[in-house]
BAPA-929950 format. One record per residue (C-alpha): residue in three letters; x, y, z. Coordinates in Angstrom, 2 decimals. Example, Ala and Ser with C-alpha at 12.3 -4.5 7.8 and 13.67 -1.06 7.14 Angstrom:
2
  aa    east   north      up
 Ala   12.30   -4.50    7.80
 Ser   13.67   -1.06    7.14
REM end
This chain:
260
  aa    east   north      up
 Unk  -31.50   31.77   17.13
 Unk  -32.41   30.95   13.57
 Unk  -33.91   27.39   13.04
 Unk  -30.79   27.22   10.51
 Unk  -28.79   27.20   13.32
 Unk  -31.01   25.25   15.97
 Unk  -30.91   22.63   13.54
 Unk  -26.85   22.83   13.30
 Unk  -26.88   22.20   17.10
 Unk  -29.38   19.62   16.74
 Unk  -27.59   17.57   14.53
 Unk  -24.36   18.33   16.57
 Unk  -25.88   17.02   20.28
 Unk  -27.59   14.17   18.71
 Unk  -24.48   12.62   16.71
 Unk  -22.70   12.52   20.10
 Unk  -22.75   10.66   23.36
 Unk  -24.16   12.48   26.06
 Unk  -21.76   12.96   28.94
 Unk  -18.50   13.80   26.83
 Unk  -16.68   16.82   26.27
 Unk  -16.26   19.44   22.90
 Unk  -13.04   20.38   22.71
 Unk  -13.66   24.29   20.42
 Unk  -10.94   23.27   18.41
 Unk  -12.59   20.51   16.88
 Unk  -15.98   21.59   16.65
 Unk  -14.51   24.76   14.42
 Unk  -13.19   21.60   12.31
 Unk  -16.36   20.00   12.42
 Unk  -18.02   23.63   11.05
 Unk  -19.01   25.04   13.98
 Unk  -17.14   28.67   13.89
 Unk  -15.48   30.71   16.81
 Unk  -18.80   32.94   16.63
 Unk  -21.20   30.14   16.43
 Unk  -19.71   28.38   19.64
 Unk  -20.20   31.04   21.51
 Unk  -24.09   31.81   20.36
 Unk  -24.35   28.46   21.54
 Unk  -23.04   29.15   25.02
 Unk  -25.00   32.48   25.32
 Unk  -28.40   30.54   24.50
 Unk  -27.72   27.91   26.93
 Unk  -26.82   24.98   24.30
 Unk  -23.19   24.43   25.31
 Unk  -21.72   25.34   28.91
 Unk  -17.86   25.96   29.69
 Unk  -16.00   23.69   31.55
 Unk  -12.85   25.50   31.03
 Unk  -10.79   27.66   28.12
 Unk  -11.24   25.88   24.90
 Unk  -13.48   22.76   25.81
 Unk  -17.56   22.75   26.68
 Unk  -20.22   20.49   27.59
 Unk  -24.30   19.83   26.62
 Unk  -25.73   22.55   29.18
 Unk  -27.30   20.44   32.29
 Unk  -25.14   17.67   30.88
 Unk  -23.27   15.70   34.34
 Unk  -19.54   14.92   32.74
 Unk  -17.24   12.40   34.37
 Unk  -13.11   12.37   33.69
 Unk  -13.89    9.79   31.49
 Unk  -16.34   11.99   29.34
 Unk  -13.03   14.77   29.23
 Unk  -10.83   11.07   28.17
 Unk  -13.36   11.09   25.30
 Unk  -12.49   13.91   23.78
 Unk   -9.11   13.58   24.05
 Unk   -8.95   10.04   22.75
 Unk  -12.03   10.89   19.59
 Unk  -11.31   14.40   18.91
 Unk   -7.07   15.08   19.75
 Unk   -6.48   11.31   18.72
 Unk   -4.76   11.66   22.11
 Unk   -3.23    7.80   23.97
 Unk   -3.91    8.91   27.47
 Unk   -6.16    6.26   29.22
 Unk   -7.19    4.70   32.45
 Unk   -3.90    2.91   33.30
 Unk   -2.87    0.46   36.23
 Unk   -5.11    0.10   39.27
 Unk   -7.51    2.16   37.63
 Unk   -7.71   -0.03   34.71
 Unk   -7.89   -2.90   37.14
 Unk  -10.56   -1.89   39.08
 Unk  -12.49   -0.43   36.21
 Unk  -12.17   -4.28   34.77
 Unk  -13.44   -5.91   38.00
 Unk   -9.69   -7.23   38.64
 Unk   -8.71   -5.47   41.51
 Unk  -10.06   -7.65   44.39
 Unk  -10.83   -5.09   46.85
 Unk  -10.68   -0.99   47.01
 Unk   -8.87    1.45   49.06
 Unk  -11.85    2.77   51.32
 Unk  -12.34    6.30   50.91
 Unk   -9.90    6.33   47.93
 Unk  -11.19    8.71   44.94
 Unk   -8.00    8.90   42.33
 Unk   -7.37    7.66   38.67
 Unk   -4.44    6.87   37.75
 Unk   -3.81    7.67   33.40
 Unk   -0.77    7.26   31.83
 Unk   -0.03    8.87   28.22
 Unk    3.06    8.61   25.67
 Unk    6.22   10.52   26.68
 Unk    5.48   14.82   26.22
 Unk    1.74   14.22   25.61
 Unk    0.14   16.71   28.26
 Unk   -3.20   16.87   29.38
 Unk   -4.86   20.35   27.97
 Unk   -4.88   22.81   30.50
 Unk   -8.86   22.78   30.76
 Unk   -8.63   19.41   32.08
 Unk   -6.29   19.83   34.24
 Unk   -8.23   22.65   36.02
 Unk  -11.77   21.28   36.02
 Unk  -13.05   19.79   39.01
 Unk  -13.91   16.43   38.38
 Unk  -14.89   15.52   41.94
 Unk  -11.37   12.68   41.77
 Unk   -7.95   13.37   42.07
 Unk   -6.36   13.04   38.78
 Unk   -2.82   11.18   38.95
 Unk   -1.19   11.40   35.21
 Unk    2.14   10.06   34.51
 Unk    4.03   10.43   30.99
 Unk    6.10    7.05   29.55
 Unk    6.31    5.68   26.81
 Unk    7.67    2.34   28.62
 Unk    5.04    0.62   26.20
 Unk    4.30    1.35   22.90
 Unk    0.98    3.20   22.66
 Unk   -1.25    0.77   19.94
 Unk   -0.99   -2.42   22.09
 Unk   -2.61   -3.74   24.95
 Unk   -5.76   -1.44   25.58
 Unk   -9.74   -2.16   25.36
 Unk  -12.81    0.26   24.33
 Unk  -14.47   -0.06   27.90
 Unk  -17.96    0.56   28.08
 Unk  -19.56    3.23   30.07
 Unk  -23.28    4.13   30.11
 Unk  -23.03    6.51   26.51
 Unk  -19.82    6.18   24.99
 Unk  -16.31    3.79   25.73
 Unk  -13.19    5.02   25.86
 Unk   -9.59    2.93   25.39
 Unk   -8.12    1.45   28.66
 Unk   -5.17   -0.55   29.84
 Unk   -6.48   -4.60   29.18
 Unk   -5.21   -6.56   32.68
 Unk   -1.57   -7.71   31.43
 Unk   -1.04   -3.95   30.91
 Unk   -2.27   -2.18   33.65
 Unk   -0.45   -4.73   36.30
 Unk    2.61   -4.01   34.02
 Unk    2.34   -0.07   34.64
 Unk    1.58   -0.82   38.48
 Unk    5.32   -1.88   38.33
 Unk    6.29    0.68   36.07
 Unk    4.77    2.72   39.54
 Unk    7.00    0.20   41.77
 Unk    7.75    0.61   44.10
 Unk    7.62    4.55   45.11
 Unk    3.81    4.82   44.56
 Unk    2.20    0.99   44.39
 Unk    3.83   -1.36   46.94
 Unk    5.04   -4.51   45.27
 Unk    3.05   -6.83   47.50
 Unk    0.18   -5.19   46.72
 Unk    1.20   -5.61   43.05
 Unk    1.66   -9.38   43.50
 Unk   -1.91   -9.56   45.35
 Unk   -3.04   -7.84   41.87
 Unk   -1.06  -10.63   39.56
 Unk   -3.02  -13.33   41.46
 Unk   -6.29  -12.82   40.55
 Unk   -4.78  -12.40   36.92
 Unk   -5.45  -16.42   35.92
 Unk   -6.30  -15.93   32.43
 Unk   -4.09  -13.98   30.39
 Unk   -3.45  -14.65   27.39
 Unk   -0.01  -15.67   27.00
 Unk    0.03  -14.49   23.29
 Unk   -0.78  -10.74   24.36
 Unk    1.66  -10.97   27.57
 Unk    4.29  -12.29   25.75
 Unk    4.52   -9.32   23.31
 Unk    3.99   -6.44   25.56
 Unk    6.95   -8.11   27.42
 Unk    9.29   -8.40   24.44
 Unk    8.29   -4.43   23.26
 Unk    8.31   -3.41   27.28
 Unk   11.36   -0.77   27.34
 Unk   11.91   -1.29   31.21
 Unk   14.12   -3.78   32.37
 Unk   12.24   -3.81   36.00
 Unk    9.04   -4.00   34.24
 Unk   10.13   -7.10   33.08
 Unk   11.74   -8.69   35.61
 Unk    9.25   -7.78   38.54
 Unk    6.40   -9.38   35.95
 Unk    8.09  -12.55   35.45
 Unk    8.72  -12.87   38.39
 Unk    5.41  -12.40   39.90
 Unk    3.25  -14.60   37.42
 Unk    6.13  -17.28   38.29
 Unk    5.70  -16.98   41.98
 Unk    1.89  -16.80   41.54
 Unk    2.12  -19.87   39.55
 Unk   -0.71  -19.27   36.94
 Unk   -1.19  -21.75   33.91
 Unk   -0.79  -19.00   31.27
 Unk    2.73  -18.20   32.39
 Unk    4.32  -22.07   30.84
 Unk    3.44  -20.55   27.71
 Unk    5.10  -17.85   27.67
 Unk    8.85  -18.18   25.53
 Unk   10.92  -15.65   28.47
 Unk   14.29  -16.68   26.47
 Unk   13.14  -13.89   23.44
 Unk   12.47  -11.15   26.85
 Unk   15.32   -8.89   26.54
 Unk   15.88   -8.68   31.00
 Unk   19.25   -6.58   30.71
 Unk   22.07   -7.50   32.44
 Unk   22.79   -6.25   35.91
 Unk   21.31   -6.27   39.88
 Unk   18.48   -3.90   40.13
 Unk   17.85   -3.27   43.66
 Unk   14.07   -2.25   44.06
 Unk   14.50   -1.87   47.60
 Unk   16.90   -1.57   50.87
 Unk   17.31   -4.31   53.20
 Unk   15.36   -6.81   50.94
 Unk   15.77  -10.38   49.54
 Unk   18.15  -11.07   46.32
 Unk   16.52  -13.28   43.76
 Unk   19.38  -14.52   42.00
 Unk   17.39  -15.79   39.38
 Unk   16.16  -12.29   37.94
 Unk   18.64  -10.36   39.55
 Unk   16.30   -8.22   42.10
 Unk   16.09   -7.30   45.31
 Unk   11.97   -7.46   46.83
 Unk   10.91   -6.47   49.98
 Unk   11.02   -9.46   52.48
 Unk    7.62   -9.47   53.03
 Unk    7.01   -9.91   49.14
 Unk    9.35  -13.19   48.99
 Unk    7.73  -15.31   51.80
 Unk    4.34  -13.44   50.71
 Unk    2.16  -17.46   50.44
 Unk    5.01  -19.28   52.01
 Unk    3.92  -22.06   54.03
 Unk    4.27  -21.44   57.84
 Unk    5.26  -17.67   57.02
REM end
């Protein structure tokens, strides 16, 4: 390889994190042609991980690192969502032994490229398309060791654990989630509420941080939260709350009830 193009490489690995992923299409926008890439692969520069995306060679890349590119290089709004988001934030008070999924949640017909959904990235990968919430509000840039990526903040991520209510998170785990939520801020909660597009959504939250009882929650102005009209029944054989209009498993309702 010409020093020419050792130093185009050079200037390539250095200006990014190590641990991420090159997506081909944007390194030919960045000037790095079809022919070029693949020099690079056959001198042991860049590795495949799958059609159309690559890695440093010996580099060790994470889901996260694939996240990177999506959300740097395909200005993409899939992110660590819900529990996930949770955990990764130290708000999830205790893990599911032996568990090894992420949960990510993207806007409505964004799909995750077909490289990363093939790649083996030693977790189970659970990806779920909404656009419940708007995409621009209620993420962080999370830290990992070379590079952050955008994830759910807590007021979102418990409010797409209900979005996941109660077919694949169980509401009283949900509401064991919402308690160790005691500082929100009610200025951030109170607008993903009023631009939340699901009525549950709404409903289950209010009703949670009410039954939880947290400080923030008297701030909030629930009179401008659009909560539909109607009984949504969440599940069978469980306790109406009149005043949101759901129906919770038993066990949720007396869930911290004295002498239950």
């Amino acid at each position: 390889m010409s020093t020419e193009k050792g130093t185009k490489i050079n200037q390539l690995l250095s200006a990014q994190p190590k641990g991420v992923v090159f997506q081909s299409f944007w390194l030919t926008e960045q000037g790095y042609s079809q022919d070029l890439q693949k020099r690079y692969r056959k001198s042991k520069w860049l590795d495949s991980i799958g059609n159309g995306a690559m890695k440093r060679s010996g580099d060790q890349v994470s889901y996260e690192g694939g996240l990177y590119a999506l959300q740097n290089q395909s200005s993409s709004t899939i992110h660590p969502a819900a529990r996930t988001a949770l955990t990764l934030l130290g708000k999830a008070h205790y893990l599911e032994l032996g568990s090894k999924k992420a949960v990510l949640f993207g806007g409505k017909g964004e799909k995750l490229p077909t490289w990363f959904q093939n790649h083996d990235w030693d977790i189970n990968i659970d990806y779920y398309q909404t656009s419940f919430l708007p995409s621009e509000i209620g993420l962080v840039d999370f830290e990992f060791k070379n590079f952050s990526i955008k994830i759910s903040n807590p007021a979102r991520a418990i409010m797409e654990c209900l979005y996941l209510a109660p077919e694949k998170q169980e509401l009283t785990e949900c509401y064991e989630l919402m308690e160790g939520l005691n500082n929100l801020r009610p200025n951030q909660v109170q607008e993903l509420l009023e631009k939340c597009q699901s009525v549950k959504v709404k409903r289950l939250f209010i009703y949670l941080a009410e039954k939880a009882g947290h400080d923030w929650f008297q701030y909030l102005d629930v009179k401008k939260v659009d909560l539909g009209s109607g009984k949504r029944s969440l599940v069978k054989d469980g306790v109406y709350i009149p005043k949101y209009q759901i129906t919770v498993p038993k066990e949720l309702e007396e869930y911290g009830k004295p002498g239950v």
